[in-house]
C-alpha positions as CSV (number, residue, x, y, z in Angstrom):
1,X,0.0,0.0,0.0
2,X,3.0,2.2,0.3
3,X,3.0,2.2,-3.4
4,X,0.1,4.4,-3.3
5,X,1.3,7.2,-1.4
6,X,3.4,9.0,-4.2
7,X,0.2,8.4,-7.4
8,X,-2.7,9.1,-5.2
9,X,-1.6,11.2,-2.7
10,X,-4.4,13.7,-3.1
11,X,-7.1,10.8,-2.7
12,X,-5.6,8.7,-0.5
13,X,-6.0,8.9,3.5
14,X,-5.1,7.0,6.6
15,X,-6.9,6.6,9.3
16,X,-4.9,5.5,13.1
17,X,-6.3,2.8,14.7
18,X,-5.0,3.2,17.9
19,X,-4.9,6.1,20.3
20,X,-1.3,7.6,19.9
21,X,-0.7,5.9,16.9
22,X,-0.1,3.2,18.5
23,X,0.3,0.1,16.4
24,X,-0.3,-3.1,18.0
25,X,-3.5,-3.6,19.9
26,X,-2.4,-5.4,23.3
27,X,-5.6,-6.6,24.7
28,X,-9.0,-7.2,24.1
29,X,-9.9,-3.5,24.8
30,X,-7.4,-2.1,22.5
31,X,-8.8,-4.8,19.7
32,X,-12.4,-3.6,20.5
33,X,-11.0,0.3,19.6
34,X,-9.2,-1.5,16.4
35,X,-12.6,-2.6,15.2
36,X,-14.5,-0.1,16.1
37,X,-12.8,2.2,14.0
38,X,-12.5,0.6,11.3
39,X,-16.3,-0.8,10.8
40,X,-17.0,3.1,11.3
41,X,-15.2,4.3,8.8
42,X,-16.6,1.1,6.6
43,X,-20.0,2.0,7.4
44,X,-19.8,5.9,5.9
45,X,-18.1,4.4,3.1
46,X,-20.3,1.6,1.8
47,X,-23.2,1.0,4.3
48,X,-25.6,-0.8,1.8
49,X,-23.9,-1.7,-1.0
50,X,-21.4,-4.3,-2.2
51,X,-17.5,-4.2,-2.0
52,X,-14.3,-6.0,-3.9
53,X,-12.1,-7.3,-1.4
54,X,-8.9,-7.4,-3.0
55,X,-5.9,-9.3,-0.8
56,X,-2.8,-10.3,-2.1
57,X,-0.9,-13.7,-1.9
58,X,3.0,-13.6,-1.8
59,X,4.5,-16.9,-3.7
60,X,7.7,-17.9,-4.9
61,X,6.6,-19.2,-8.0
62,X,4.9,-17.2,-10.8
63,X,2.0,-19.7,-11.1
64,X,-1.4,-18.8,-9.0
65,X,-1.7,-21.1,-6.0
66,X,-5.3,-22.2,-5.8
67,X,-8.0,-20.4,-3.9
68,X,-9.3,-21.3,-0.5
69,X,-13.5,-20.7,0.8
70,X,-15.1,-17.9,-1.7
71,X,-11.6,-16.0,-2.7
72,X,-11.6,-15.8,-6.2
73,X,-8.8,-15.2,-8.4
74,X,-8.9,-11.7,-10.0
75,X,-5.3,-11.5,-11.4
76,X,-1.2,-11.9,-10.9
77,X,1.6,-9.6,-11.0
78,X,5.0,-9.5,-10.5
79,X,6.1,-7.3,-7.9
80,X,8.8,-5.4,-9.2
81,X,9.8,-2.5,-6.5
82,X,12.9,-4.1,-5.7
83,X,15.7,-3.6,-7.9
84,X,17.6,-7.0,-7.2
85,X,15.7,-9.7,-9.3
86,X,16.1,-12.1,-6.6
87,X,13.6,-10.4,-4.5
88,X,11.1,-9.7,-7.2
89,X,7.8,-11.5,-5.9
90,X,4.8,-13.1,-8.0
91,X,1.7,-11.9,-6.5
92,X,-1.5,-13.5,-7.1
93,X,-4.5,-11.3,-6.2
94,X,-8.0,-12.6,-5.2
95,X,-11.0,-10.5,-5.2
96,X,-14.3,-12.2,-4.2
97,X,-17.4,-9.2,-4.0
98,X,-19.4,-9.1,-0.8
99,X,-22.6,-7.3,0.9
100,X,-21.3,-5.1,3.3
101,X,-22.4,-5.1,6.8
102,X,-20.5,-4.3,10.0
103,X,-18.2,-6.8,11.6
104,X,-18.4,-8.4,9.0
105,X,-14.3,-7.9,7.8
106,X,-13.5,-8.2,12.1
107,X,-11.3,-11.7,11.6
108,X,-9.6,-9.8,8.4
109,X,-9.4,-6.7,10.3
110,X,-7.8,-8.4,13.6
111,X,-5.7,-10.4,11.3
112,X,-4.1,-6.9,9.9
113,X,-3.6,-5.7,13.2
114,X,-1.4,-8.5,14.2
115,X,0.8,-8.5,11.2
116,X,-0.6,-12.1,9.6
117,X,-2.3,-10.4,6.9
118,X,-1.0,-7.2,4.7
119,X,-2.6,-5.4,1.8
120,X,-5.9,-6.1,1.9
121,X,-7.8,-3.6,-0.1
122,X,-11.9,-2.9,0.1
123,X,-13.1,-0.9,-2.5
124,X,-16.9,-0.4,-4.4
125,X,-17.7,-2.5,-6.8
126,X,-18.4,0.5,-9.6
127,X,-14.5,0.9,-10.2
C-alpha cells in the first residue's frame, strides 16, 4: 500500500487505529477500539452496497496457488519494486465481492492488526 502514497496522494487517507498511533492492539480492549474504528469508517463508506475485497498472496513461484473458501482469483503480477531480481515477488490477487455489513471484515481486520495479513484492499464494486 505504500506504493500508493506517491500516485494518489491527493485521494488517498489514513486513518490511526489506535490512540497515539499506536500500532499493536495489546488486549482485548485495545482490539475492540481497532474494530470499532474501522467498521465506522466502513460504514460511511459503503453502508448498503457491495465491495471487492482485494488481498494479495506472496509466492515464490509465478504460477497462482489455488483459492481457499469464496476468494476468487482476480489476477497476478510481479512485484517489481525491488531492484535485485532475486527479490522480485509473483503476487497472485484474489477478489471475491461481498454485501457489506459491520463486523463483517472483524477476523480480516484483527488479522491486519497483528501482522498475519498485509494489503488487503476494500473498494466499491463500480471501479
Amino acid at each position: 500500500m505504500h506504493l500508493l502514497r506517491g500516485p494518489y496522494r491527493d485521494v488517498r487517507v489514513r486513518f490511526h487505529s489506535l490512540p497515539g498511533s499506536k500500532r499493536y492492539p495489546e488486549n482485548e480492549d485495545r482490539y475492540a477500539v481497532v474494530l470499532e474504528r474501522h467498521n465506522t469508517i466502513l460504514d460511511e463508506l459503503f453502508a448498503g452496497t457491495d465491495v471487492y475485497l482485494i488481498t494479495p498472496v506472496w509466492t515464490t513461484e509465478p504460477d497462482a496457488p489455488p483459492c481457499h473458501g469464496d476468494a476468487e482469483y482476480w489476477e497476478s503480477r510481479l512485484v517489481t519494486d525491488d531492484p535485485d531480481p532475486e527479490y522480485r515477488t509473483p503476487t497472485s490477487f484474489r477478489c471475491p465481492s461481498l454485501s457489506w455489513c459491520r463486523g463483517c471484515l472483524d477476523d480480516l481486520l484483527r488479522d491486519v492488526a497483528n501482522d498475519k495479513a498485509a494489503g488487503a484492499l476494500v473498494t466499491d464494486v463500480l471501479i
